[in-house]
Backbone as JSON, one array per atom type, in Angstrom:
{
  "sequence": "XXXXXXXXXXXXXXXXXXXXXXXXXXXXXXXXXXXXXXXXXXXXXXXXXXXXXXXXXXXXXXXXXXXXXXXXXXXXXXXXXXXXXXXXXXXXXXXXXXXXXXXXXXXXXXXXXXXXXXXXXXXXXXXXXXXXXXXXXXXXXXXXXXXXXXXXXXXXXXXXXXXXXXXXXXXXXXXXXXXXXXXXXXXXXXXXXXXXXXXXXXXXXXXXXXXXXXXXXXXXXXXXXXXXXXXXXXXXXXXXXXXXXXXXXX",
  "N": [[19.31, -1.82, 26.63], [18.41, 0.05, 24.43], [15.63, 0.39, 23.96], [15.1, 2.44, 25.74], [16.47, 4.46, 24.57], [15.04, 5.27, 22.0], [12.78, 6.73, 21.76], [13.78, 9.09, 22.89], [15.58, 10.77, 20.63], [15.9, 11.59, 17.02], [17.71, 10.53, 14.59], [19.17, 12.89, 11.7], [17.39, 12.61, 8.04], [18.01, 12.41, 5.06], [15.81, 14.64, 3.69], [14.33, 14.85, 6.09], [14.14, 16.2, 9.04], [16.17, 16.41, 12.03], [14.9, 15.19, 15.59], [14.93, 15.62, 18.72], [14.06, 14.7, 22.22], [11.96, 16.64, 23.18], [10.53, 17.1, 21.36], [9.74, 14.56, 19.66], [7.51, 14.08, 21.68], [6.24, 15.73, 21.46], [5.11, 15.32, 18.55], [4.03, 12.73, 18.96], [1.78, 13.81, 20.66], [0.39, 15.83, 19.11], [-0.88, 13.49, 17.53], [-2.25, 12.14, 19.17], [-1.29, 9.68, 20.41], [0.24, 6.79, 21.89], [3.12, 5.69, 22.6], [5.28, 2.98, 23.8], [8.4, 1.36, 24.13], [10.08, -1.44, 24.93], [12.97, -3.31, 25.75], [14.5, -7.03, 25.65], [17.41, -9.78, 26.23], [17.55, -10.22, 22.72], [15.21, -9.45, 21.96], [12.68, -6.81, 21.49], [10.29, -4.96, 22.62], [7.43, -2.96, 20.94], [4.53, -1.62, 22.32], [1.55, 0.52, 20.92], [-0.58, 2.93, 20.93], [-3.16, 4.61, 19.76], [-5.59, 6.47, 17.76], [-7.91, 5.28, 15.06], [-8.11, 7.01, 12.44], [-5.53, 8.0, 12.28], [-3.78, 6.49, 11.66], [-1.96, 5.82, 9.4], [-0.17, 8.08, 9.87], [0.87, 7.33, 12.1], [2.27, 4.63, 12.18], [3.83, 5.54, 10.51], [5.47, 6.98, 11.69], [6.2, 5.69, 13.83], [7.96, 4.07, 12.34], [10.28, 6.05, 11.45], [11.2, 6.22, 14.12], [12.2, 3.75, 14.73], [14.3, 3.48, 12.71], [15.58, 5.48, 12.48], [17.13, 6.51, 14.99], [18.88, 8.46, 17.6], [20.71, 8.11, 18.91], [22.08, 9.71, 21.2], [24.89, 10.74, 22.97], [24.75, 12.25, 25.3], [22.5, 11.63, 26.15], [22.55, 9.18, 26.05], [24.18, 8.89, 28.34], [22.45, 9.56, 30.67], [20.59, 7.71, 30.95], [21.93, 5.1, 31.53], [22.95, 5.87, 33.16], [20.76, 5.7, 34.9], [20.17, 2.87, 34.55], [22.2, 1.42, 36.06], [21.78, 2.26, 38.99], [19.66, 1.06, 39.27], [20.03, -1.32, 39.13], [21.98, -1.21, 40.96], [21.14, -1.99, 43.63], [20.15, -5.02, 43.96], [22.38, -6.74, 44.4], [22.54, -7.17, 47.03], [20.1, -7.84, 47.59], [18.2, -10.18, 48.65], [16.37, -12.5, 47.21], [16.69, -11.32, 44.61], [19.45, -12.4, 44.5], [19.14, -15.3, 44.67], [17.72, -16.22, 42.89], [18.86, -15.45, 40.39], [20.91, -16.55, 40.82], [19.85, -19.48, 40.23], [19.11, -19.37, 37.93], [21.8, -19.7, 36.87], [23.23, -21.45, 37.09], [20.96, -22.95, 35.75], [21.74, -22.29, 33.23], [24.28, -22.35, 32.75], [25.35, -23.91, 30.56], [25.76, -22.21, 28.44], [28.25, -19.97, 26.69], [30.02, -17.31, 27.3], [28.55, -14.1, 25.65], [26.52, -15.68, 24.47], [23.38, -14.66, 23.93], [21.79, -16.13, 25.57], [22.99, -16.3, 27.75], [23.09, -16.09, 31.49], [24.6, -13.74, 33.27], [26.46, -13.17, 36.24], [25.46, -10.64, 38.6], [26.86, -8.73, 39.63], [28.47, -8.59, 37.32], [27.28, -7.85, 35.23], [26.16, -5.02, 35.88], [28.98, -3.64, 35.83], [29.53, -4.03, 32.98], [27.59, -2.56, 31.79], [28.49, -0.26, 32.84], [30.61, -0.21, 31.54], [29.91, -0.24, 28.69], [29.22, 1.93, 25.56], [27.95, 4.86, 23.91], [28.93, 4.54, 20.81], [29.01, 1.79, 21.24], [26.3, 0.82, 21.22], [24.64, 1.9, 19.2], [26.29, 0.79, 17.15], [25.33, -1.69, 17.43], [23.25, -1.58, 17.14], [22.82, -1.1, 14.19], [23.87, -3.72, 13.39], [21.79, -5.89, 14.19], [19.02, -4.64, 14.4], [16.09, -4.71, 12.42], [13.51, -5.34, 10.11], [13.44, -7.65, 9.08], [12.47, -10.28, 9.9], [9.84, -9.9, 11.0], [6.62, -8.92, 12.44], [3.28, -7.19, 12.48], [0.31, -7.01, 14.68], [-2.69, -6.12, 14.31], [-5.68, -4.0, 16.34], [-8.35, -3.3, 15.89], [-10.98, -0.71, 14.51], [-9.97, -1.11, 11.04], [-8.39, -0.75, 7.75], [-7.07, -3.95, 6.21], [-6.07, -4.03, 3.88], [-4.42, -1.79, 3.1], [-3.02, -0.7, 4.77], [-1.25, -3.01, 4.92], [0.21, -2.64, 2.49], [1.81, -0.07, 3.57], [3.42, -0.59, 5.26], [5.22, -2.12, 4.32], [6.01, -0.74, 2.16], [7.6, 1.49, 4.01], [9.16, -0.65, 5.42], [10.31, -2.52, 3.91], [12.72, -2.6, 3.4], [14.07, -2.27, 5.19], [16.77, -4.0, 6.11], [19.15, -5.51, 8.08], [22.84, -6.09, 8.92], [23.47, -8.34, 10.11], [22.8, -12.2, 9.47], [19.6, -13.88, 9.78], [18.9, -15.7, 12.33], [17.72, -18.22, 14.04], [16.87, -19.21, 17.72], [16.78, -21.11, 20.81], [16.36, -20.77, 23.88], [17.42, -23.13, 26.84], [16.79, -25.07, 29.37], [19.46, -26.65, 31.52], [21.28, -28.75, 33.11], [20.58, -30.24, 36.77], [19.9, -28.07, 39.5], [21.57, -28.95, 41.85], [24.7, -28.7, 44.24], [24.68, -25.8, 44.29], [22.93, -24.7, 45.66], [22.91, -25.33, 48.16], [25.84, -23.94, 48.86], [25.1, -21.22, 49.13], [25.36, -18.2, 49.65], [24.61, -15.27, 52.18], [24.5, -11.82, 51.69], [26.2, -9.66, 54.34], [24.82, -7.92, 55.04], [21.66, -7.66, 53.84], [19.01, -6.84, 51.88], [16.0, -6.63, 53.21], [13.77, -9.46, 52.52], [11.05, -9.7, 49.79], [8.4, -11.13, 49.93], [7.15, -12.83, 47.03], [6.04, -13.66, 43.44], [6.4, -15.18, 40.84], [6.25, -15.22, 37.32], [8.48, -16.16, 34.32], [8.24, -15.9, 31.0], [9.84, -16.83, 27.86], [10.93, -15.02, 25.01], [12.01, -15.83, 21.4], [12.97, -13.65, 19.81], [13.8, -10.95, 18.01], [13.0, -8.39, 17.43], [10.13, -7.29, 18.32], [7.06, -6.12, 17.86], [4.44, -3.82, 18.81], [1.89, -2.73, 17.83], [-1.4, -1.06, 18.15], [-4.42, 0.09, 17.79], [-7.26, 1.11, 18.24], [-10.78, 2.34, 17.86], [-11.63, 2.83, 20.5], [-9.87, 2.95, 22.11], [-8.54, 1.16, 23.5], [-6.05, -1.6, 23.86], [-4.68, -4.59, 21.66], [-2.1, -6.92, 21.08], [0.24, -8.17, 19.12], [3.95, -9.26, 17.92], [6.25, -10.63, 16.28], [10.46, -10.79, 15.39], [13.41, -10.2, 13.84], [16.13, -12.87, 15.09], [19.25, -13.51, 16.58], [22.1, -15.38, 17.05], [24.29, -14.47, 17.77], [26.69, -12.7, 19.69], [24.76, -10.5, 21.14], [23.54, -10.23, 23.43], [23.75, -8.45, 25.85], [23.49, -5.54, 24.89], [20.77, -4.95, 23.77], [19.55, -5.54, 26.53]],
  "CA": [[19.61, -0.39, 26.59], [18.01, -0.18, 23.15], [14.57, 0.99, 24.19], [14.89, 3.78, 26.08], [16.88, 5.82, 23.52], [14.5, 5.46, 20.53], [11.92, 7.66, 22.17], [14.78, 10.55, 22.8], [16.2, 11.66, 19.73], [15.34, 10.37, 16.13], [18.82, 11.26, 13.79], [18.05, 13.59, 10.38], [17.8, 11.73, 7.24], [17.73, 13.4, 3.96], [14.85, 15.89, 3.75], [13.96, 15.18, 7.46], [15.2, 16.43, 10.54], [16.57, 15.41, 13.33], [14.24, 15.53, 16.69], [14.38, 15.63, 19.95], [12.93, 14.11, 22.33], [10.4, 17.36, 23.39], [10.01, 17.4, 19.56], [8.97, 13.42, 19.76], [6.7, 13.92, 22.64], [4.99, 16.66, 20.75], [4.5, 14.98, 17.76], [2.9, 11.73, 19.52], [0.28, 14.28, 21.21], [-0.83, 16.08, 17.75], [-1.66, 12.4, 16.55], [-2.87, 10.95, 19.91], [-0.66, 8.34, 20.53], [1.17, 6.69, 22.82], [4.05, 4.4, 22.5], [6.3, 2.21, 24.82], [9.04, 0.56, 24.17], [10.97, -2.17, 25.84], [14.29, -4.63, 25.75], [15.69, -7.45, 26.53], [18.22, -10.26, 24.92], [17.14, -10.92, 21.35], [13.75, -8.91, 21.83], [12.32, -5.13, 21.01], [8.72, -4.81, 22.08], [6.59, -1.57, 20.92], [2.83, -1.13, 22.38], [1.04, 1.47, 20.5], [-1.75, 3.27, 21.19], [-3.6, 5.55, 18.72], [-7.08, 6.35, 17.08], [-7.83, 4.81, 13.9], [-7.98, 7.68, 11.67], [-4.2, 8.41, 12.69], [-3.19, 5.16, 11.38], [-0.83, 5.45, 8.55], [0.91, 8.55, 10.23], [1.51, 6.89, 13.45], [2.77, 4.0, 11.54], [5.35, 6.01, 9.08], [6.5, 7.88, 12.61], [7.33, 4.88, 14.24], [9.18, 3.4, 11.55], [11.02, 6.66, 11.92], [11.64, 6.17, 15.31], [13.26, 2.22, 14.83], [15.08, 3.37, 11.51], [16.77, 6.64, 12.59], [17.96, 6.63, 16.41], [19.9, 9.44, 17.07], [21.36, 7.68, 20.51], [22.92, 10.9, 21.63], [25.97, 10.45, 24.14], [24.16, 12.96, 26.94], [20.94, 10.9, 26.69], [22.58, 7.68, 26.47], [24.89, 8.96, 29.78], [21.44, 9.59, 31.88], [19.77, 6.22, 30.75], [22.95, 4.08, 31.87], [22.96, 6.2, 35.12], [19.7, 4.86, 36.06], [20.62, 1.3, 34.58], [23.21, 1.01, 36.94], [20.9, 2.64, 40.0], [18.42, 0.21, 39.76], [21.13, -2.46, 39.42], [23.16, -2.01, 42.49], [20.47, -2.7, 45.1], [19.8, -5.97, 43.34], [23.39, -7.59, 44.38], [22.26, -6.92, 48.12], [18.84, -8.6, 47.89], [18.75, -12.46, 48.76], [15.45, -12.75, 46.34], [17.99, -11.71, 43.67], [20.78, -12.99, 44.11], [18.64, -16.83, 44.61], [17.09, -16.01, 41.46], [20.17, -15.28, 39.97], [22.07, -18.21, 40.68], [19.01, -20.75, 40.45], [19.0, -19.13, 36.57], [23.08, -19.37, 35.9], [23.05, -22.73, 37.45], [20.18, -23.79, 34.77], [22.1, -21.9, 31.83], [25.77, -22.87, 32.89], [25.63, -24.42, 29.83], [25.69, -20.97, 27.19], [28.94, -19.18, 27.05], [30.14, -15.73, 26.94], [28.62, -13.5, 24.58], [25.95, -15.9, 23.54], [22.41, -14.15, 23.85], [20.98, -16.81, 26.44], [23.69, -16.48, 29.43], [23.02, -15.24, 32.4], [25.71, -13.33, 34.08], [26.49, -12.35, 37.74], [24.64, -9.08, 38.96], [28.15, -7.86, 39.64], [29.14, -8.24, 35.71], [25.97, -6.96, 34.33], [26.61, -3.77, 36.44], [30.18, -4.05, 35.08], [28.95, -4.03, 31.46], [26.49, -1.58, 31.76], [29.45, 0.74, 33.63], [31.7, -0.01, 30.36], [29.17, 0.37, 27.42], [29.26, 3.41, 24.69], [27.01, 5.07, 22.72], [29.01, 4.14, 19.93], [28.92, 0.31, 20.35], [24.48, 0.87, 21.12], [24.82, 2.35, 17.35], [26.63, -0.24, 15.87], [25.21, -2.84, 18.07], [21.51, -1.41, 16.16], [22.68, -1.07, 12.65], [24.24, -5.03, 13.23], [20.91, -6.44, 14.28], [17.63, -3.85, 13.87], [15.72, -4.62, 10.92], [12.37, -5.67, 10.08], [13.44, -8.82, 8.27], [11.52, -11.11, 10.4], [8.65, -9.01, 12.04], [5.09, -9.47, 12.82], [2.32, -6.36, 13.3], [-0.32, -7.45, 15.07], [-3.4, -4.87, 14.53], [-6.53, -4.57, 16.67], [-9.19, -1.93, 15.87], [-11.37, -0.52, 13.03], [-9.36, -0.53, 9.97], [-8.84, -1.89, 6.78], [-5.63, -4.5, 6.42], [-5.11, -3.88, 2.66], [-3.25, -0.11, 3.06], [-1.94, -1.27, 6.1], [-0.23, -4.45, 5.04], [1.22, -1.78, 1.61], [2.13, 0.92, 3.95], [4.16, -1.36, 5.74], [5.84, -2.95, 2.58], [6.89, 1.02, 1.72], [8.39, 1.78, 5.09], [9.72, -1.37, 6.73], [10.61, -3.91, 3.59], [14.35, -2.61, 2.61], [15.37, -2.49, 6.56], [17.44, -5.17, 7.39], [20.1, -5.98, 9.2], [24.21, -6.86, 8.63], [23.43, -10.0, 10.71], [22.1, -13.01, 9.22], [18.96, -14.15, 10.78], [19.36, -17.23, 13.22], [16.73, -18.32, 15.31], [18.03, -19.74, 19.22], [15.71, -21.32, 21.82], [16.71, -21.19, 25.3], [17.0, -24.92, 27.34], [17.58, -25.41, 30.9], [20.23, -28.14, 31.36], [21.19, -29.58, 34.66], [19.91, -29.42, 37.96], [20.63, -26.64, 40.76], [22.69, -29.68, 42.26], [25.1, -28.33, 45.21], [24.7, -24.88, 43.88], [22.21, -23.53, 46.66], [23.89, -25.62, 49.79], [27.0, -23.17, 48.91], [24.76, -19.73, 48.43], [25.69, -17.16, 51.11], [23.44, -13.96, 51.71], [25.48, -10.74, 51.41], [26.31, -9.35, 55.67], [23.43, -6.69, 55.27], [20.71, -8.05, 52.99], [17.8, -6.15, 51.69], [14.79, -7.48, 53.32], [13.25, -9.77, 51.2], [9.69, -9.45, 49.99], [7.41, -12.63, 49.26], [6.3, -12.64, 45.73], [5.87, -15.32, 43.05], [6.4, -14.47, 39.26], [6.09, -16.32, 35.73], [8.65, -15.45, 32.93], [8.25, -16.35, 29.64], [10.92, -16.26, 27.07], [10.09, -15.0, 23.29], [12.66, -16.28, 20.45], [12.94, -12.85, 18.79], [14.89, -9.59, 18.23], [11.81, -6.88, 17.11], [8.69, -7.16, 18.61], [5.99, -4.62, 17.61], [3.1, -4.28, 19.64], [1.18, -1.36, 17.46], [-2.74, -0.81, 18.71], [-5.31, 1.37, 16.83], [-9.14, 0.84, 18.19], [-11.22, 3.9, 18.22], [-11.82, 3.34, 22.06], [-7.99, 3.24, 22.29], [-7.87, -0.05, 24.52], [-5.75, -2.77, 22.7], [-4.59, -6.14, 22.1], [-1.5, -6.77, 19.86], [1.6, -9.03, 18.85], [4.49, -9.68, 17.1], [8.32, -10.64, 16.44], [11.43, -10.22, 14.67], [14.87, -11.03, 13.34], [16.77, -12.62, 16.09], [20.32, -13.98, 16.17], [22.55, -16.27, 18.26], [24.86, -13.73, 17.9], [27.01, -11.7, 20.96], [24.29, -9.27, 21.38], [22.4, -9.66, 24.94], [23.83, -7.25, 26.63], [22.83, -4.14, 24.54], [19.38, -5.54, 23.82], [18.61, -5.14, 27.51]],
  "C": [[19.03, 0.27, 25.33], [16.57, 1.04, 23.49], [14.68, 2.31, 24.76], [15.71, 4.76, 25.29], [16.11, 5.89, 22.43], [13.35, 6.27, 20.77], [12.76, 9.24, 22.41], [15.65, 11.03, 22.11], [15.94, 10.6, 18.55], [16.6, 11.27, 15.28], [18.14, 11.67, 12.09], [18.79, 12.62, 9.47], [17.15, 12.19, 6.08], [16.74, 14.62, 4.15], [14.25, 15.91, 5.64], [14.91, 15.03, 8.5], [15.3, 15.77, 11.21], [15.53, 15.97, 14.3], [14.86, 15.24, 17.85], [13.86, 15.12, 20.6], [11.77, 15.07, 22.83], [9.8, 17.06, 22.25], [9.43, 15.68, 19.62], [7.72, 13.31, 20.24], [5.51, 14.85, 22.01], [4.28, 16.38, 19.31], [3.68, 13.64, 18.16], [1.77, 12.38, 19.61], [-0.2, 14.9, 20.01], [-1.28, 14.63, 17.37], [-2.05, 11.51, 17.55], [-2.61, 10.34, 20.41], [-0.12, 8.72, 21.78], [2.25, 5.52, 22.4], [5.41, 4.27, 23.56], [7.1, 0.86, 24.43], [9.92, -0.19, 25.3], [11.67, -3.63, 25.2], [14.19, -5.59, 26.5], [16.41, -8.34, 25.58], [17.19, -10.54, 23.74], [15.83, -10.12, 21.6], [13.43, -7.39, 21.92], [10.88, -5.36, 21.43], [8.3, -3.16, 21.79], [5.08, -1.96, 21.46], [2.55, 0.04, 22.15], [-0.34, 1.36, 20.66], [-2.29, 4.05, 20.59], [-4.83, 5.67, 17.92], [-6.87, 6.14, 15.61], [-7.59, 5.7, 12.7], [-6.24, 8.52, 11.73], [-3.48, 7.33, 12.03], [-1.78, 5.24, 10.45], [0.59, 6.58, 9.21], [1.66, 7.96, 11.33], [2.34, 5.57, 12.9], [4.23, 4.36, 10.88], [6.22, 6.47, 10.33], [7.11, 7.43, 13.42], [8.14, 4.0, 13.83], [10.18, 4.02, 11.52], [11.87, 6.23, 12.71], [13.24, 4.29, 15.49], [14.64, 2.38, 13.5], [16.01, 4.31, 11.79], [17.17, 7.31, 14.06], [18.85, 7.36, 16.62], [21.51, 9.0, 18.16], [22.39, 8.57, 20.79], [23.98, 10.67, 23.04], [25.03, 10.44, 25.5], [23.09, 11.66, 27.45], [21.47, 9.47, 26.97], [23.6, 7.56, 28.16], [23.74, 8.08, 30.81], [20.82, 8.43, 31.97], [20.93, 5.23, 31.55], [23.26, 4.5, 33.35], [21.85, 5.59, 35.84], [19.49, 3.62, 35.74], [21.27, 0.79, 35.82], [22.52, 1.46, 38.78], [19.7, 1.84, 40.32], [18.99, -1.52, 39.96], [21.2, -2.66, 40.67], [22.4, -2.2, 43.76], [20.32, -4.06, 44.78], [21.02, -7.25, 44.2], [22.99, -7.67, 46.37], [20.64, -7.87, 48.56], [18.98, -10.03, 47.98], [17.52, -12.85, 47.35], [16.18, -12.66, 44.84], [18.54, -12.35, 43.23], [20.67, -14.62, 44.28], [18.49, -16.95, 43.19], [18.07, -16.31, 40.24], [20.95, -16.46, 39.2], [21.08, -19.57, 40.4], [19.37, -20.2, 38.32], [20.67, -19.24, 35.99], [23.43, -21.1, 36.11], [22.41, -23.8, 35.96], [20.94, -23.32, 33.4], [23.61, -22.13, 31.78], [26.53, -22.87, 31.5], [26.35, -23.07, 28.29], [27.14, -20.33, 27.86], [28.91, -17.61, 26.96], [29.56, -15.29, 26.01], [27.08, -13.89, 24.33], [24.45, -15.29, 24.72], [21.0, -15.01, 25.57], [21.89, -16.75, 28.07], [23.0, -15.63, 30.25], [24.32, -15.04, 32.98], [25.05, -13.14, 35.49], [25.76, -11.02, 37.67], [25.76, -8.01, 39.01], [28.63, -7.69, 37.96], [28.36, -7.77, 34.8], [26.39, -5.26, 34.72], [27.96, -3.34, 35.94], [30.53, -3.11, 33.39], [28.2, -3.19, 31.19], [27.64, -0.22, 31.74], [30.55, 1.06, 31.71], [31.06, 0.61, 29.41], [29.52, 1.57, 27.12], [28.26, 3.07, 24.21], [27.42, 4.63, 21.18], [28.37, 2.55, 19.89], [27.08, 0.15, 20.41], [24.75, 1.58, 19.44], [24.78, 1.0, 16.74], [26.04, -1.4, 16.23], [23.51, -2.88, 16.9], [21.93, -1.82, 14.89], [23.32, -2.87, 12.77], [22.75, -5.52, 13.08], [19.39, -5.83, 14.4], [17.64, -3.94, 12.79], [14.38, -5.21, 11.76], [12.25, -7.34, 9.25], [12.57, -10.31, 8.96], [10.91, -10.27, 11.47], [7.13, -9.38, 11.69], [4.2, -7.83, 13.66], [1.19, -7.34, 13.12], [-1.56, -6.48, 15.21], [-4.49, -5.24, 15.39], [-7.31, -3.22, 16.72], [-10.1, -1.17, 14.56], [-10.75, -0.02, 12.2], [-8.8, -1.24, 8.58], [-7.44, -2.58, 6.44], [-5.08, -3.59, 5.04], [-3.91, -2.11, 2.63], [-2.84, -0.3, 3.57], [-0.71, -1.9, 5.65], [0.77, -3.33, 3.83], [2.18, -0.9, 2.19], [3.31, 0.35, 4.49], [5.73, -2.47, 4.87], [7.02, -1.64, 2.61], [7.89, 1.1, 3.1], [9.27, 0.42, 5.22], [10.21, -2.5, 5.46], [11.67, -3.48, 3.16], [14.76, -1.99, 4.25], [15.68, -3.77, 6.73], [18.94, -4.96, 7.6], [21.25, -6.37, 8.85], [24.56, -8.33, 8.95], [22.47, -11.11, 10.21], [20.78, -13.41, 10.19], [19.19, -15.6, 11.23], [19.5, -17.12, 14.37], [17.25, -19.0, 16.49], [16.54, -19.71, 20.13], [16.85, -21.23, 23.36], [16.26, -22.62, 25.9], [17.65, -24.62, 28.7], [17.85, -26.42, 30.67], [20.12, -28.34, 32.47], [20.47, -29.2, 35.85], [20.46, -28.41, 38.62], [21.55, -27.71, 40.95], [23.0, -29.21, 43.85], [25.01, -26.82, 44.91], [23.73, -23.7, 45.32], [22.79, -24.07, 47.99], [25.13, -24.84, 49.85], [26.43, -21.74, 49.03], [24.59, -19.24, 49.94], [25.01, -15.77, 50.86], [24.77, -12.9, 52.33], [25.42, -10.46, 53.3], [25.58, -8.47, 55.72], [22.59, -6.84, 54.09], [19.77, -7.31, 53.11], [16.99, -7.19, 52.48], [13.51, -8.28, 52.1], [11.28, -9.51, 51.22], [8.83, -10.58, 49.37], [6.84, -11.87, 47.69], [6.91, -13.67, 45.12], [5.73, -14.26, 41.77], [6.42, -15.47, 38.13], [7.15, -15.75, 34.34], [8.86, -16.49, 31.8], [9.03, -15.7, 28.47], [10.87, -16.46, 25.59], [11.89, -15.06, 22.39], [12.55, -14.9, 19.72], [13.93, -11.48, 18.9], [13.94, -8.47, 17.93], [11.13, -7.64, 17.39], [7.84, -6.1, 19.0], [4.97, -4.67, 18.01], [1.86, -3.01, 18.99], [-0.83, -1.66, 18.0], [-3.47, 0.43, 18.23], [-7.07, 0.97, 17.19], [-9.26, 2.04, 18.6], [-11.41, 4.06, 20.17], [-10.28, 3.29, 22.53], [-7.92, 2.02, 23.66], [-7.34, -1.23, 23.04], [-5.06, -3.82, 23.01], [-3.69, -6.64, 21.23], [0.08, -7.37, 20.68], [2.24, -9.22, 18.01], [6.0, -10.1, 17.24], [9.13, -10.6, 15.36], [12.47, -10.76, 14.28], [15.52, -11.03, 14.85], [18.0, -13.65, 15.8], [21.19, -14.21, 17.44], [23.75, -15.86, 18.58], [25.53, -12.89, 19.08], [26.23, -10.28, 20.59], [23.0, -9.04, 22.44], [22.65, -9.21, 25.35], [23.35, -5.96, 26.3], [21.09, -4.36, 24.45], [18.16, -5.08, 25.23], [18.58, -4.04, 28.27]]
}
């Protein structure tokens, strides 16, 4: 839930204001850019897009953007309305709800809270339904920082201002939460787990497809991109912690 509010309102902080998100959208296009964020447990990515001679502002404006979140009630309403809308067909699909259980099956092992469970589709929806804007706040100022991060540049420009600029902005954020790193492990087999799995009495039709996910050990990952032809290629990661905090994350 993380991502989509840091693009719609940035909260004021001493001499600078608070924005908006028209006011966001309009300062990306004077400097070019583009940026997209996205969640999930333990992970933040940014991909940025932006011409080289833009560099240090687009830089300072999305340190802004991760440092001063304004996560406004309204906005965080409409975001959790279409969390929960893209949810509830999900518990209806058999592709799902296999998926699902082939993944709670392999993680059995992780309890409540901790960053690697998988829940039911019904208790995600649940959780989503309960959430506040307060605890997305406090859930940020616990675990957003830059204390273990990684930019990844790709485009004509020179590191040394970069790597300073980056120093200035981003080296006195961190975080209330210690850092402490957590791998994910599949334990046992499926077992009897799919000879018991029953498809809902009106199932979505399922749709053949085949997918690959790969799971990154991190809590910020910054994807910034600066080549003058504006195609790019860029990685990094962050402070992440084994901490009760996958549910806001995603």
């Amino acid at each position: 839930m993380i991502a989509p509010m840091l693009t719609e309102g940035m909260a004021a902080s001493g001499d600078s204001p608070a924005m908006d998100s028209s006011q966001i959208r309009s300062r990306l296009q004077q400097l070019d850019a583009s940026v997209r964020f996205s969640s999930a447990a333990g992970t933040l990515n940014a991909s940025l897009e932006f011409p080289a001679q833009n560099t240090a502002a687009v830089i300072a404006f999305v340190s802004d953007l991760l440092r001063r979140p304004a996560f406004d009630p309204a906005v965080f309403e409409r975001n959790q309305r279409a969390m929960i809308a893209n949810v509830l067909p999900l518990n209806s699909n058999p592709n799902s709800l296999a998926s699902n259980l082939l993944e709670r099956n392999h993680r059995a092992h992780y309890k409540a809270g901790d960053p690697r469970e998988v829940r039911q589709l019904t208790d995600t929806e649940r959780q989503i339904r309960e959430a506040t804007h307060t605890q997305l706040a406090a859930h940020w100022r616990r675990f957003g920082s830059a204390q273990q991060g990684e930019w990844v540049l790709a485009g004509p420009i020179e590191l040394a201002p970069v790597q300073l600029l980056l120093q200035t902005l981003l080296a006195d954020w961190s975080s209330t939460e210690p850092y402490q790193p957590w791998a994910s492990e599949h334990a046992a087999p499926v077992g009897d787990a799919f000879r018991k799995f029953k498809l809902p009495k009106n199932p979505t039709p399922p749709t053949p497809r085949a997918w690959l996910s790969l799971l990154i050990n991190a809590t910020l990952i910054l994807r910034p991109c600066l080549p003058g032809s504006r195609s790019c290629l860029a990685r990094g990661c962050g402070n992440a912690s084994a901490s009760k905090r996958a549910f806001l994350m995603g």
